[in-house]
C-alpha positions as CSV (number, residue, x, y, z in Angstrom):
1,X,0.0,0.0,0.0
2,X,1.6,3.1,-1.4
3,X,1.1,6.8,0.4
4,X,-0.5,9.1,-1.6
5,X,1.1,12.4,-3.0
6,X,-1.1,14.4,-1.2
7,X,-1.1,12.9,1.9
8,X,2.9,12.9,1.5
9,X,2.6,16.2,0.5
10,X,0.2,17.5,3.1
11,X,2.6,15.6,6.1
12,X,5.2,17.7,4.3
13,X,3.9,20.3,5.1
14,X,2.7,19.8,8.6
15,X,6.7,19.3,9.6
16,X,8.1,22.1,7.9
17,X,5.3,24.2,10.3
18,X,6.6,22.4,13.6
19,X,10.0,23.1,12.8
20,X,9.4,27.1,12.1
21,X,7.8,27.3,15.6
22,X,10.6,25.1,17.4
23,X,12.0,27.1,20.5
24,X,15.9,27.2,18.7
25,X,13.7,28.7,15.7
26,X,11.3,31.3,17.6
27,X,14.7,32.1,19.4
28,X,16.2,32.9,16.2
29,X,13.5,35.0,15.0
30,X,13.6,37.1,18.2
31,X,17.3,38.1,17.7
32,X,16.8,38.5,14.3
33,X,14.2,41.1,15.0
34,X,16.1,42.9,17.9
35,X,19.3,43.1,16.1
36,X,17.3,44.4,13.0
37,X,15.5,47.1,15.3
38,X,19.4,48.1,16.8
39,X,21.0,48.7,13.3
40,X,17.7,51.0,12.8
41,X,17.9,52.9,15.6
42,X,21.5,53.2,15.8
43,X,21.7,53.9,11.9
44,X,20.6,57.5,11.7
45,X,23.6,58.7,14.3
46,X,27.0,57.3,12.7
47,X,29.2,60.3,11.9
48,X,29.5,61.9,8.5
49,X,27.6,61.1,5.7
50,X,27.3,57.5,6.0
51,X,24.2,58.5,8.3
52,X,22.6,59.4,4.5
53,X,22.6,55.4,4.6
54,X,20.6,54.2,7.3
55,X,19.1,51.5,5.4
56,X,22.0,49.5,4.8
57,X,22.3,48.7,9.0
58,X,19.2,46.5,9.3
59,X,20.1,44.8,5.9
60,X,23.4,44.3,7.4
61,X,22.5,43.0,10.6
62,X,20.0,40.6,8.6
63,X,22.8,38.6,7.2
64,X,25.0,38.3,9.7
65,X,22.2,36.5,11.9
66,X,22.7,32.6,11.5
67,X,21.9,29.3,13.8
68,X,25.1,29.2,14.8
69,X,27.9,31.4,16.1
70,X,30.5,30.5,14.0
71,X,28.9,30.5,11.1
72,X,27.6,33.9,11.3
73,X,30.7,35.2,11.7
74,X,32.1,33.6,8.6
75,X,28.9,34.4,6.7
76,X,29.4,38.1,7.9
77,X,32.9,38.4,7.1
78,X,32.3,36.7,3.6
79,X,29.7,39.3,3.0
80,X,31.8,42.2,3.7
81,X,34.7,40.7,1.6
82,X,32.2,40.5,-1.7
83,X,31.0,43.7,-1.0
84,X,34.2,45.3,-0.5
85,X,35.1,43.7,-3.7
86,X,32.1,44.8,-5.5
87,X,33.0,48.4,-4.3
88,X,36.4,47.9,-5.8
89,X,35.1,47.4,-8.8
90,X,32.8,49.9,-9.6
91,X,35.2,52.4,-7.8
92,X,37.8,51.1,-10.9
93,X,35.4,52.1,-13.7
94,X,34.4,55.2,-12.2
95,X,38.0,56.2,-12.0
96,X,39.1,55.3,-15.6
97,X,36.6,55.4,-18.0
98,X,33.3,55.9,-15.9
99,X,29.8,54.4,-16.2
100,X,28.9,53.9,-19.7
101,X,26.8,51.6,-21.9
102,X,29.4,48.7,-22.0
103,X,31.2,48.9,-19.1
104,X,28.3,49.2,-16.7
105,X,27.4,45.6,-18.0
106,X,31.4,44.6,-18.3
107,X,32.3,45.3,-14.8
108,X,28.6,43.5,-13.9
109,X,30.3,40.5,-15.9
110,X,33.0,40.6,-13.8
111,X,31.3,40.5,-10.5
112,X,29.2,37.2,-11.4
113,X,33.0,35.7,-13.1
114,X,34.9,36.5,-9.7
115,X,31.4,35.1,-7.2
116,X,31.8,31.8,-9.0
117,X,35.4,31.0,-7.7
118,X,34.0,30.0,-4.3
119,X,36.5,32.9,-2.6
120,X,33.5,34.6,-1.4
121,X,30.8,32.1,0.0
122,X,27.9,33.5,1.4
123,X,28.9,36.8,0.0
124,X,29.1,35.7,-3.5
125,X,25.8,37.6,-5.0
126,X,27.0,40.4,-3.1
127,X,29.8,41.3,-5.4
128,X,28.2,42.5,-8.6
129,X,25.3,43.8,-6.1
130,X,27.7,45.9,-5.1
131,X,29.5,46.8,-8.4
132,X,25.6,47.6,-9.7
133,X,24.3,49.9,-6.6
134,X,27.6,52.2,-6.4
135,X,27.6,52.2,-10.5
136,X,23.7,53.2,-10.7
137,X,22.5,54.1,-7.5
138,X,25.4,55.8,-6.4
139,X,25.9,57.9,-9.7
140,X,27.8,61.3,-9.1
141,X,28.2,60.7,-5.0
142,X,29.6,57.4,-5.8
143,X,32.1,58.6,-3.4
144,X,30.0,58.8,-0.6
145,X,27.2,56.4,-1.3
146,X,30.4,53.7,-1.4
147,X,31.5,54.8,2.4
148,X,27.7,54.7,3.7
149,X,27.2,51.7,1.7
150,X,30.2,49.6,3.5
151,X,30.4,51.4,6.9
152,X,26.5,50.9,7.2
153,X,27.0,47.0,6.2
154,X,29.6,46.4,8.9
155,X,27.8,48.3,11.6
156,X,24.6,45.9,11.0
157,X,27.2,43.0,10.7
158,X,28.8,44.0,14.0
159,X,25.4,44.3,16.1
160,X,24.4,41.1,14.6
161,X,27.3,39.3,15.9
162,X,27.0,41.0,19.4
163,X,23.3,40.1,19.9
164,X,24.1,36.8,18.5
165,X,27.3,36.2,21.4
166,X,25.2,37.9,23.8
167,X,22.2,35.4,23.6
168,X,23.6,32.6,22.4
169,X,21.7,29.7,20.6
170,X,21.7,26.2,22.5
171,X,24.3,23.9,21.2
172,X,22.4,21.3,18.9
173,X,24.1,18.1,20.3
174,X,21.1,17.1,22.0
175,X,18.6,17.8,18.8
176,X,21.3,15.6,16.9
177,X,21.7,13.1,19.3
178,X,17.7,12.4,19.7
179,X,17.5,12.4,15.6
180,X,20.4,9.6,15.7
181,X,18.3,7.4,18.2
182,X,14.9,8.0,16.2
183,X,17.0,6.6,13.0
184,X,18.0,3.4,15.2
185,X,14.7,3.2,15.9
186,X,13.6,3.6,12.3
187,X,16.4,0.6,11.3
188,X,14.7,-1.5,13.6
189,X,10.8,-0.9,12.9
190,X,12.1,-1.2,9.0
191,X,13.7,-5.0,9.7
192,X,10.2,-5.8,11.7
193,X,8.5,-5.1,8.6
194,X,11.0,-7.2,6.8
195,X,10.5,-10.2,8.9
196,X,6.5,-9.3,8.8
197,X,6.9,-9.5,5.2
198,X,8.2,-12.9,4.4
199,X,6.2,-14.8,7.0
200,X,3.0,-13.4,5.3
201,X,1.2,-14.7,2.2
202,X,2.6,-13.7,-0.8
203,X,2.9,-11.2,-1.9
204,X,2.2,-9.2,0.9
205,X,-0.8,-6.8,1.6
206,X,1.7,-4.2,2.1
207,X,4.5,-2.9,0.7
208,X,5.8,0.7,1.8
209,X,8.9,-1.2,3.6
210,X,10.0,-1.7,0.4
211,X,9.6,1.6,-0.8
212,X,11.0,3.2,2.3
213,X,14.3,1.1,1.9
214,X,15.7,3.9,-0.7
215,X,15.1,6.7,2.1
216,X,17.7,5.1,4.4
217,X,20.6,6.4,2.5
218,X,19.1,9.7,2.5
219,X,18.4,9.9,6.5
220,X,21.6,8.9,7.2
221,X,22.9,12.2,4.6
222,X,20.9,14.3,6.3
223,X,21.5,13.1,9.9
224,X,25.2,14.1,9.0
225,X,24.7,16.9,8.0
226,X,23.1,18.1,11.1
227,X,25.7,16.2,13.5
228,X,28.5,18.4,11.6
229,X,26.3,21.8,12.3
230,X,25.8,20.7,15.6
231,X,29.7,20.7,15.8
232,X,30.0,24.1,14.5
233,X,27.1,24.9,17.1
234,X,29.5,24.4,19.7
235,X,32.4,26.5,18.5
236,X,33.1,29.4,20.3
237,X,29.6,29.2,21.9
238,X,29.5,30.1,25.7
239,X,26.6,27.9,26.2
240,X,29.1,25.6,25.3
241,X,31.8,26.1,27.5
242,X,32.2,23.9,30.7
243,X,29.7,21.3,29.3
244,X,29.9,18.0,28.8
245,X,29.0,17.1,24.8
246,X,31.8,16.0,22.7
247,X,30.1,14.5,19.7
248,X,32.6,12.3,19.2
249,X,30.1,8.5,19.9
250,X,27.5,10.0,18.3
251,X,29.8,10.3,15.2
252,X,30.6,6.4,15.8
253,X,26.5,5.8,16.4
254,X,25.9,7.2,13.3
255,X,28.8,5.7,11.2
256,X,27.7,2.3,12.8
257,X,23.9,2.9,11.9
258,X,24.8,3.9,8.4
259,X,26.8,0.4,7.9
260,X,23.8,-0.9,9.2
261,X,21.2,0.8,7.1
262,X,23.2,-0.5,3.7
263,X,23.0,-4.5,4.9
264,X,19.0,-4.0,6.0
265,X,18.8,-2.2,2.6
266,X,20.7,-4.9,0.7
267,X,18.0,-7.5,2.6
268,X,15.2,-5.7,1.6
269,X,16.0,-5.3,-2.1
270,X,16.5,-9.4,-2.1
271,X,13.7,-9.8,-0.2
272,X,11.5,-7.6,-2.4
273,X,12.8,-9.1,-5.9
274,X,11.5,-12.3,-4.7
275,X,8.7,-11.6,-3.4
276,X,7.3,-9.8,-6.6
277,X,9.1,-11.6,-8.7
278,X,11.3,-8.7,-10.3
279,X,14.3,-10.1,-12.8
280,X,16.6,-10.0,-10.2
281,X,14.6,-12.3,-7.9
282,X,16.2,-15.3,-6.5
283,X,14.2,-18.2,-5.3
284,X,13.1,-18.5,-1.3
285,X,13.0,-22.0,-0.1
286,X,10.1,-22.8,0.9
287,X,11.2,-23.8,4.8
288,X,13.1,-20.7,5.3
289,X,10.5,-18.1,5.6
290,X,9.5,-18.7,9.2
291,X,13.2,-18.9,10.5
292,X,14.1,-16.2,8.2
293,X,11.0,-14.3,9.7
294,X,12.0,-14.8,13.7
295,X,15.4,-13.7,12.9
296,X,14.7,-10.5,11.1
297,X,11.9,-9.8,14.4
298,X,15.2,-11.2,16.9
299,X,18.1,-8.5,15.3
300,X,15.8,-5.9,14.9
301,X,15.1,-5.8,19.0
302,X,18.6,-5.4,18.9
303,X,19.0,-2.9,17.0
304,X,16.7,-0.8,19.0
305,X,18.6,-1.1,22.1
306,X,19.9,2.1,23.2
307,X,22.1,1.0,26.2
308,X,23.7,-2.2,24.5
309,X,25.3,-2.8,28.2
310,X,22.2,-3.2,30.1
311,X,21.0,-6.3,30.8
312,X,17.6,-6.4,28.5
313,X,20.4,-5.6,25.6
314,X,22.5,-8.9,26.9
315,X,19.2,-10.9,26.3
316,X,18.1,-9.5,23.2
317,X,21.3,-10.6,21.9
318,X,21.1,-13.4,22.8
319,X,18.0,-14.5,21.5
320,X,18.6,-13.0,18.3
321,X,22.4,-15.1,17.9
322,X,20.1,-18.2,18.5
323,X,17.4,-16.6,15.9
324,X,20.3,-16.3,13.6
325,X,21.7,-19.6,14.1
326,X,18.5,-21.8,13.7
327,X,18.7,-19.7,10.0
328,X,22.2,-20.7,9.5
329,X,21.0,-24.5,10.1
330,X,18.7,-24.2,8.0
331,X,19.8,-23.1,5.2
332,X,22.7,-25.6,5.6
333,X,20.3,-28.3,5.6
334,X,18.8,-27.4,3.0
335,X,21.7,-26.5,0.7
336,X,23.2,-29.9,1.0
337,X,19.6,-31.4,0.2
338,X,18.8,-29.2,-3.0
339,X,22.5,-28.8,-4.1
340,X,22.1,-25.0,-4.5
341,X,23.1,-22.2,-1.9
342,X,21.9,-19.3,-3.7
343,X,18.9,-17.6,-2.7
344,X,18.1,-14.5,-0.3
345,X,18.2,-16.8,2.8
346,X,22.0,-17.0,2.8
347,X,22.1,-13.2,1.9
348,X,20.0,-12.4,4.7
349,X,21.8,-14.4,7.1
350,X,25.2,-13.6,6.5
351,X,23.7,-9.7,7.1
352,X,21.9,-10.0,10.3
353,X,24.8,-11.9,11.8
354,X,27.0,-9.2,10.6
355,X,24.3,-6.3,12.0
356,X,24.2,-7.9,14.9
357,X,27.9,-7.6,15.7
358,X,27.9,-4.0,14.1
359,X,25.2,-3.3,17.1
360,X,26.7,-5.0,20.1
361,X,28.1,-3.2,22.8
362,X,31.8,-3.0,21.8
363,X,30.4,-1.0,18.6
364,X,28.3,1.2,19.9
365,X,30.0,1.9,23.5
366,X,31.9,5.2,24.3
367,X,33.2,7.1,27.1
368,X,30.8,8.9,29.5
């Protein structure tokens, strides 16, 4: 039984509205606002005539805000490096041979060449921005507007960063840390529906395990992507400071789940070519369902363990190594009796006897 599009679509969107009123996220919007509203009000009184400028302090504090602290100082500093650039540029025309026809659009050219080189980052658009505002904008007080421009930029930039030290976002170790145990959790429920699966008539009444096997590779991408910006969470964070949460064996969880997730996705593709008969399909013998069945159920216990040094862990184990020897046997048997030992029963059981050492405790221990 497939999901719909529109009820995919319509869970969609019911998780992108929890996370935009998350507590990190409502957080975010409150500094964002408050660090806007300082560049405003502070704006008007800067010295000269960069106080003709006013508007480019909120816009400036606006993109230095970021989840983390570290990265909004390296997305602030990349912004003023492409708009100093920019400036450069249009400060070079205007010097030489001055805004014209062609070199409006030449020095424009340039900008976009010099953002692709990956030497500005997050301040790539910003240098033919730049080069186009003083050019046009800034017209005869290209001078001036150039100095309220930049100056007004790097005082939004600068109360950005302040607000953003000053009330610091939590470190995300914890958020990535729970999202690693919900995937352990999702590797189990998936090898349930395996075992579920075979034991039932065929083919089965439902089949979304099967779908769902491709979308392992892509939680684990995005579950390290969010334990490496939980790492940059923690740099140079106060919040961080003192506090237990090196990230360290949730690196190793992760790496271990992900070795995981490939072998129960390996098992499920066999499984579901013979099942439905696709041209890759291999033949199930007809006695190894119900073995195959308890030890799928057995290993994925296992898997969701989260202490594997507690004593419900010990027995899981246990009953899952005798699971997956009763499988061995079997198949044994019944490859000397039919002279053939290919089949998804031996690929299965080589894999959950290799998962389940992948998730006993000298894999998934660390250091408290």
């Amino acid at each position: 039984m497939k999901t719909s599009p529109l009820r995919t679509r319509r869970s969609g969107i019911a998780r992108s509205l929890r996370e935009a009123v998350l507590p990190a996220r409502l957080l975010f919007v409150a500094k964002t606002t408050l660090a806007v509203g300082l560049a405003w009000t502070i704006a008007p009184h800067m010295p000269g005539v960069t106080d003709e400028y006013p508007y480019y302090a909120p816009l400036g504090a606006l993109v230095s805000m970021y989840p983390t602290l570290m990265g909004s100082a390296k997305t602030s500093l990349q912004t003023l490096l492409g708009l100093a650039t920019g400036i450069g540029l249009a400060t070079l025309v205007i010097l030489t041979i001055g805004p014209t026809w062609w070199t409006v659009p030449l020095v424009i050219g340039v900008g976009v060449l010099l953002s692709g080189t990956g030497w500005f980052g997050a301040g790539r658009e910003y240098v033919p921005i730049a080069a186009l505002f003083v050019l046009v904008v800034g017209g005869q007080d290209a001078d001036d507007y150039s100095l309220g421009y930049l100056t007004q930029m790097a005082v939004g930039v600068v109360i950005g960063l302040l607000v953003n030290v000053l009330i610091a976002p939590a470190p995300l170790t914890n958020a990535a840390e729970a999202r690693v145990d919900a995937f352990r959790a999702q590797l189990g429920s998936h090898l349930h529906d395996i075992g579920s699966a075979v034991s039932e008539s065929w083919p089965p009444e439902h089949q979304q395990w099967a779908d769902d096997a491709a979308s392992l590779a892509d939680t684990a991408a995005e579950l390290r992507s969010e334990l490496a910006e939980a790492d940059e969470s923690r740099r140079g964070n106060p919040r961080a400071w003192g506090r237990r949460g090196d990230t360290q064996h949730i690196h190793d969880e992760l790496a271990t789940l992900d070795r995981v997730a490939h072998l129960i996705r390996d098992i499920s593709d066999a499984t579901a070519d013979t099942i439905w008969d696709r041209p890759a399909a291999l033949p199930l013998d007809p006695t190894l369902p119900e073995p195959l069945s308890a030890a799928c159920h057995a290993v994925a216990e296992v898997i969701a363990q989260e202490d594997p040094s507690s004593s419900e862990s010990h027995r899981e184990r246990g009953e899952a190594a005798r699971a997956i020897r009763r499988l061995l046997e079997q198949v044994d048997d019944r490859t000397f009796d039919v002279r053939s030992s290919m089949g998804p029963g031996v690929l299965t059981a080589m894999h959950l006897r290799r998962i389940l050492i992948l998730s006993g405790g000298e894999a998934r221990n660390h250091d408290d």
